[in-house]
C-alpha positions in Angstrom: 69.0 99.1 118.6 71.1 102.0 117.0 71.6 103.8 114.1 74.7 103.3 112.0 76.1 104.0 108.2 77.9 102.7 105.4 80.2 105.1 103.9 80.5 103.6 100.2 78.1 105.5 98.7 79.9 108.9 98.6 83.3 109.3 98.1 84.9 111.4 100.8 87.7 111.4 102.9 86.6 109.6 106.8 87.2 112.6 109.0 84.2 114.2 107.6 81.6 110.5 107.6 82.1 110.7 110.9 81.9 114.2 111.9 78.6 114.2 109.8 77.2 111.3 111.4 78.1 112.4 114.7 76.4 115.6 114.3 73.3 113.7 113.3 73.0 111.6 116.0 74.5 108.3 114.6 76.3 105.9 116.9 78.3 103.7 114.7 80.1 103.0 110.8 79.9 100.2 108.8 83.2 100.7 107.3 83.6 99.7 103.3 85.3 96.5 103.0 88.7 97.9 101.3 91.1 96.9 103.7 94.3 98.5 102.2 92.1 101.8 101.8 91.2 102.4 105.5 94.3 101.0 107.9 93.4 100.5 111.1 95.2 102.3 113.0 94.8 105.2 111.7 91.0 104.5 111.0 90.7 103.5 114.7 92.4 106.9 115.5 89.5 108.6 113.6 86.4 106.8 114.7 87.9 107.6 118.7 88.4 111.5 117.8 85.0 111.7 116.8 83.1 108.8 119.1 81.6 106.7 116.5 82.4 103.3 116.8 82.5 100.8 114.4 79.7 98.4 114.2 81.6 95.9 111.0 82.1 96.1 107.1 80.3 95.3 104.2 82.2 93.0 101.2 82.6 95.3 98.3 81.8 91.9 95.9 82.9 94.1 92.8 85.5 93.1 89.9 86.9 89.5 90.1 85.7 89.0 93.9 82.9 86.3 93.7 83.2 83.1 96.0 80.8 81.5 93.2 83.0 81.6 90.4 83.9 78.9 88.3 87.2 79.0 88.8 89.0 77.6 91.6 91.7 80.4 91.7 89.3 83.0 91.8 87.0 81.9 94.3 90.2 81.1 96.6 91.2 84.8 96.0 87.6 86.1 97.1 87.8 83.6 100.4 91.1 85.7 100.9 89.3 88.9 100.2 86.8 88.1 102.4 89.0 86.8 104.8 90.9 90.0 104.7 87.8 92.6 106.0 86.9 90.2 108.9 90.7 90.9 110.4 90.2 94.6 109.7 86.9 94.7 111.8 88.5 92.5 114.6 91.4 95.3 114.1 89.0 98.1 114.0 86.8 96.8 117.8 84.1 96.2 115.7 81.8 92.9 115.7 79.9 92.0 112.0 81.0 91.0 108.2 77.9 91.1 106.1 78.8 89.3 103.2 77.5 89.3 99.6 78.5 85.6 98.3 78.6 86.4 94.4 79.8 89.4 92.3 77.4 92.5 92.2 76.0 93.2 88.9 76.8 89.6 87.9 73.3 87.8 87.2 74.4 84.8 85.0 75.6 82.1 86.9 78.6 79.9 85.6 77.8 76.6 87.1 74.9 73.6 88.0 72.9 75.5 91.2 74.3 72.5 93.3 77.9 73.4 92.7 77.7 76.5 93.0 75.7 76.4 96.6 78.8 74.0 97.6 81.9 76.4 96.2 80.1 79.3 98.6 79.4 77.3 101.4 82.9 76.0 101.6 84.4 79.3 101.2 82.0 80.7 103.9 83.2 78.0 106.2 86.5 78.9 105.9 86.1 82.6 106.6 83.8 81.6 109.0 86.4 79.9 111.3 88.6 82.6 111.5 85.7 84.4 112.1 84.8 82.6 114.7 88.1 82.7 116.2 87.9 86.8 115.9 84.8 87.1 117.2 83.1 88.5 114.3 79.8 87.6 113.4 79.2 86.6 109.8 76.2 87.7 108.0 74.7 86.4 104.6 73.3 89.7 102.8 70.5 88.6 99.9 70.6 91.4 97.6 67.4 91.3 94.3 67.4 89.5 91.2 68.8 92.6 89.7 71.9 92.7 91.6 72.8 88.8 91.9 71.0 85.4 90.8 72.5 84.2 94.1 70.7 84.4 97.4 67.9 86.6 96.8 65.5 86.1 99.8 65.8 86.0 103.6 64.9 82.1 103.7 67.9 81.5 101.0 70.3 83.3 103.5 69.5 81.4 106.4 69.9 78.2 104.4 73.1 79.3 103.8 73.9 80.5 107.4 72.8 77.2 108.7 75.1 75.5 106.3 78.2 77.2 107.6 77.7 77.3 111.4 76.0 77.5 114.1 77.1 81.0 114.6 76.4 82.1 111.2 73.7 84.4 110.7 71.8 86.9 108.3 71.6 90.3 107.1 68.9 92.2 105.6 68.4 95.3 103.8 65.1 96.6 103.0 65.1 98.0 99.6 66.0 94.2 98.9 63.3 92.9 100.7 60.6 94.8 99.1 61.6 93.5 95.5 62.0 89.8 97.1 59.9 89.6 99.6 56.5 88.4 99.6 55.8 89.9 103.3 58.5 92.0 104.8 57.8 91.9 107.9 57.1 87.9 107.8 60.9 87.8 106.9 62.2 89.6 109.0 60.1 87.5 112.1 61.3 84.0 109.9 64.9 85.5 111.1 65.0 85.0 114.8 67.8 84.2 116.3 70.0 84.4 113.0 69.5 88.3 112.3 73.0 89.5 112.8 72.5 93.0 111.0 69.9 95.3 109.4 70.5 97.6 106.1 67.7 100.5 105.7 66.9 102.3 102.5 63.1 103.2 101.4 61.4 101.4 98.8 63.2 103.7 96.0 66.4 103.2 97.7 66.2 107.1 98.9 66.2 108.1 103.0 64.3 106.0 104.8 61.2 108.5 105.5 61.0 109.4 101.6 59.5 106.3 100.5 56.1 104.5 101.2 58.0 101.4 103.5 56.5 101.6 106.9 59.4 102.0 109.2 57.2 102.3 112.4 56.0 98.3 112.0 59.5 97.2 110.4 60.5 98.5 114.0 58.4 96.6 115.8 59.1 93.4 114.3 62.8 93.7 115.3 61.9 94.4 119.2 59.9 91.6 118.5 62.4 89.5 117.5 64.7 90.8 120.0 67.3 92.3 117.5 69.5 95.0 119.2 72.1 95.5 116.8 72.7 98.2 114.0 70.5 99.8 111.6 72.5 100.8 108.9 71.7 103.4 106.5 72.8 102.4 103.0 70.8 104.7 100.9 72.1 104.5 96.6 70.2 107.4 95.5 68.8 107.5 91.6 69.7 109.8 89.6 67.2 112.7 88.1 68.6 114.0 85.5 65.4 115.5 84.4 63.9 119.0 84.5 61.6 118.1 87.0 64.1 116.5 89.3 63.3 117.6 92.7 67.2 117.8 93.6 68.6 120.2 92.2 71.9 119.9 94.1 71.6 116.6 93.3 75.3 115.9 91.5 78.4 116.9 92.6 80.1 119.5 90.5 83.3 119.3 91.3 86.4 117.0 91.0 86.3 114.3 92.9 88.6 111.8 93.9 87.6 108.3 93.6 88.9 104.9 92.2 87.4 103.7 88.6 86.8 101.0 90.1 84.2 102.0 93.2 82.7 104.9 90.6 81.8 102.1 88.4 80.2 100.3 91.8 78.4 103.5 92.8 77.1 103.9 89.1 76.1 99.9 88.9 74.1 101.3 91.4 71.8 103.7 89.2 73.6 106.6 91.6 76.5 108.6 90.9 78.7 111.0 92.8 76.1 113.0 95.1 77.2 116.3 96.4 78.2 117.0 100.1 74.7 119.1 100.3 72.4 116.5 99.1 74.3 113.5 100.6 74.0 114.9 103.9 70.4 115.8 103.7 69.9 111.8 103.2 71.7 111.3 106.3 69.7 113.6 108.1 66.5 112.6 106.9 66.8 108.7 107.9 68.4 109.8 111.8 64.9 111.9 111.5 62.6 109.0 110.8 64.7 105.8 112.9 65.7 107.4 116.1 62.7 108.0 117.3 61.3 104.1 116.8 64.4 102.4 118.3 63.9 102.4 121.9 
């Protein structure tokens, strides 16, 4: 196993992810999933300069992107979407899509369960064929009930996986599992042989280490399991906007640029733009607590 990052949850250019990362003892990215926003060759460029490769991309399901949608239009625009991030991790050397099937944020379904289940699992198979013929492995991501009504729990993922292909696995992320989840560490054993990728985030959804999950056993299951791939910090810090926040530095102060679009994503997220200082001491604190349990 490894230690890796996504890189949605602050905006900043790439150049200084990665020499952050680096610094801290990280080995790969999980790039966002905005194709037109990180090019691969000059992405590729980066991650060589500073010697982090990348491990895959998440699907940023925001806006219109939802391959449970109602409409037949917009669900063959998410399969292109979709479609579209799996070419720019083949591009990029790297090997995983995780994918969240339906919209983030979006909790009220617009169809019967049984067409809906159908409309995902046909556009999974397409993407999963050019997948296939990539070499990227595809990864069902259950987020909570709070986030999506669709796919929730480790067991619904692999339903789905199984339903799409043989190769088709899962991906989990702890701060989803501890909502979901009647035994963590249950799921994540329930998971052999389809566990493609691992997101980590406490129980708040701060640095792993700053939470009450134990990270030492949800180790030990994966060895057990045999899972040597990525864990990926995606920590969404909440924001204290208190007087007894302990983060003062909390908020970044300045002007920052970033897209309405992904501040609305971050903020859908109960976090909000996090300065440099406080971002990095997230980073730091998960490398502290992981990279001694991986090996």
């Amino acid at each position: 196993m490894h230690l890796s990052t996504h890189n949605w949850m602050r905006a900043e250019p790439l150049e200084i992810t990665l020499a952050r990362i680096k610094r801290l003892g990280y080995q790969s990215i999980e790039i966002s999933g905005e194709p037109t926003q990180y090019p691969t060759a000059t992405t590729k460029k980066l991650l060589d300069q500073h010697g982090i490769r990348c491990w895959g991309a998440v699907t940023l399901t925001l806006g219109a992107r939802n391959l449970a949608a109602k409409d037949p239009a917009q669900r063959a625009q998410s399969v292109g979407y979709v479609k579209s991030v799996v070419k720019m991790v083949s591009e990029l050397g790297g090997e995983i899509i995780t994918i969240v099937p339906a919209t983030v944020g979006k909790v009220i379904p617009e169809s019967s369960p049984e067409n809906e289940w159908s409309w995902v699992r046909d556009g999974l198979k397409e993407v999963y064929e050019l997948a296939c013929s990539l070499s990227v492995r595809m990864a069902i991501e259950p987020l909570n009930r709070f986030e999506t009504y669709f796919i929730n729990r480790a067991d619904q993922a692999l339903a789905m996986a199984r339903a799409v292909g043989a190769e088709c696995g899962v991906c989990l992320d702890t701060f989803h599992m501890n909502i979901e989840e009647i035994d963590l560490l249950a799921a994540i054993r329930g998971c052999r042989g389809r566990l493609f990728d691992f997101h980590v985030a406490d129980n708040n959804r701060l640095a792993a280490g700053q939470g009450s999950l134990d990270w030492r056993g949800i180790a030990q299951a994966l060895k057990e399991i045999g899972y040597t791939g990525a864990l990926t910090a995606e920590f969404v810090a909440p924001i204290d906007r208190t007087p007894v926040s302990p983060y003062p530095n909390q908020l970044e102060k300045n002007s920052v640029n970033i897209s309405a679009e992904q501040l609305k994503f971050i903020e859908d997220h109960g976090s909000s733009v996090l300065s440099e200082t406080f971002y990095t001491s997230l980073a730091a604190k998960t490398a502290e607590t992981l990279l001694p349990l991986l090996h």
